[in-house]
Residue, then its C-alpha position, 0 to 999 in steps of 0.5 A: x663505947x656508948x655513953x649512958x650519962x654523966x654525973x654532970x647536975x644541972x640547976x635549971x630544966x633544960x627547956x631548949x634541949x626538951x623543945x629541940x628533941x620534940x621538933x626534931x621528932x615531929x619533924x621526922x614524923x611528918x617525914x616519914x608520912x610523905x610519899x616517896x615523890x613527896x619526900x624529894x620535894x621536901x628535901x629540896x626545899x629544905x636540906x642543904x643541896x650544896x650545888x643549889x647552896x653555892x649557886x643560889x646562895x641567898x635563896x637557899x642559905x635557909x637551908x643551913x639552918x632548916x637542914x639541922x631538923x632533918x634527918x635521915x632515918x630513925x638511927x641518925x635521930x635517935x643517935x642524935x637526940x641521945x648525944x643532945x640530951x646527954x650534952x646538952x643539958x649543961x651547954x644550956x644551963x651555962x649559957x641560958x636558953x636564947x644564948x644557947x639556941x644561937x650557939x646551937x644553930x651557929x656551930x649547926x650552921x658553920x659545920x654544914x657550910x665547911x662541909x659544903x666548902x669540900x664539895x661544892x657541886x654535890x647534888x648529895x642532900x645534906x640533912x642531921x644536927x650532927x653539926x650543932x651537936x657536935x658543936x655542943x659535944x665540943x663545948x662540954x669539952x672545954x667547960x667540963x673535962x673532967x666530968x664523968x660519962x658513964x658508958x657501955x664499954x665492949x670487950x669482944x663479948x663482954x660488956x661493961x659501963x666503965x665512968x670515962x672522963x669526958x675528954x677522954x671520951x670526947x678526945x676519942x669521939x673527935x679522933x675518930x671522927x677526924x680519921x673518918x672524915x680524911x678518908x671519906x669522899x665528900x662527893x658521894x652520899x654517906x656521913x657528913x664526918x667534916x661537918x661532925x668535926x668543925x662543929x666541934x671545934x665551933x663549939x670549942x672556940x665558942x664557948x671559949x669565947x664566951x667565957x672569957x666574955x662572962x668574965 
């Protein structure tokens, strides 16, 4: 399934979500101009390198937010910035924008310290807002459920866009990132699934929280 987008108005321009998907694509362009010696430099002093994060933890805790602007090719942003512009737009509109930027940057920074958590001595670079977006993602859940998310189903060779009520499409999504992050070694580079997990769930018992605060 690859959700297309869902019948979810806003009532206000998600300026936050527009700004974050243009720094996340400057960012990348600055990125991709670096030389290959340079690029490790960069990595180092600005993605999460859980063994530097464990013994270094105030020097480096920047990096739990600085890593979420990082990422690892065009594929990891454009996956990420779609999944935010199609999530995050209501996120905003419920919350209002610095609310949401400290939501944003909260369930981002939680998500990577849970991962860190599994492999504390990792020398693997951590980059990616899969953490805040799956924070995001998480949120949409619980506030909108029943919000429909129009997405390209594939059936062997046959493909068809089929509306899926979000927590049909999000419970799916959340399953199989959980799946995933049992089965994965945390010690070896690849996706961060547990970071996409507790973000979700960050993301869920925030909003929550908040809701029940508005009242």
């Amino acid at each position: 399934m690859f959700p297309l987008h869902d019948d979810n108005p806003t009532q206000d321009t998600s300026v936050v979500v527009y700004a974050l998907i243009v720094i996340n694509i400057l960012i990348f362009g600055y990125q991709m101009s670096l030389a290959n010696y340079q690029l490790d430099e960069w990595l180092r002093a600005w993605a999460i390198i859980p063994r530097e994060l464990t013994t270094n933890s105030v020097k480096e805790l920047i990096t739990v937010f600085s890593s979420q602007f990082l990422h690892a090719g065009i594929l990891h942003l454009a996956g990420n910035m779609w999944f935010l512009y199609l999530f995050g737009n209501n996120i905003e509109d419920l919350l209002g924008r610095w609310k949401f930027i400290i939501f944003y940057l909260s369930c981002g920074a939680v998500a990577a310290i849970v991962q860190v958590m599994t492999a504390p001595m990792s020398a693997v670079p951590m980059v990616g807002a899969s953490g805040a977006i799956s924070g995001v993602m998480g949120a949409y859940m619980v506030k909108y459920p029943r919000a429909r998310i129009s997405s390209l189903v594939f059936f062997g060779f046959f493909v068809t866009i089929i509306p899926i009520p979000a927590v049909v499409f999000l419970g799916l999504w959340i399953a199989g990132q959980t799946i995933y992050a049992a089965m994965t070694n945390p010690n070896l580079p690849g996706v961060a699934y547990l970071a996409h997990v507790s973000g979700f769930v960050m993301g869920a018992i925030a909003i929550a929280i908040l809701a029940k605060a508005k009242r």
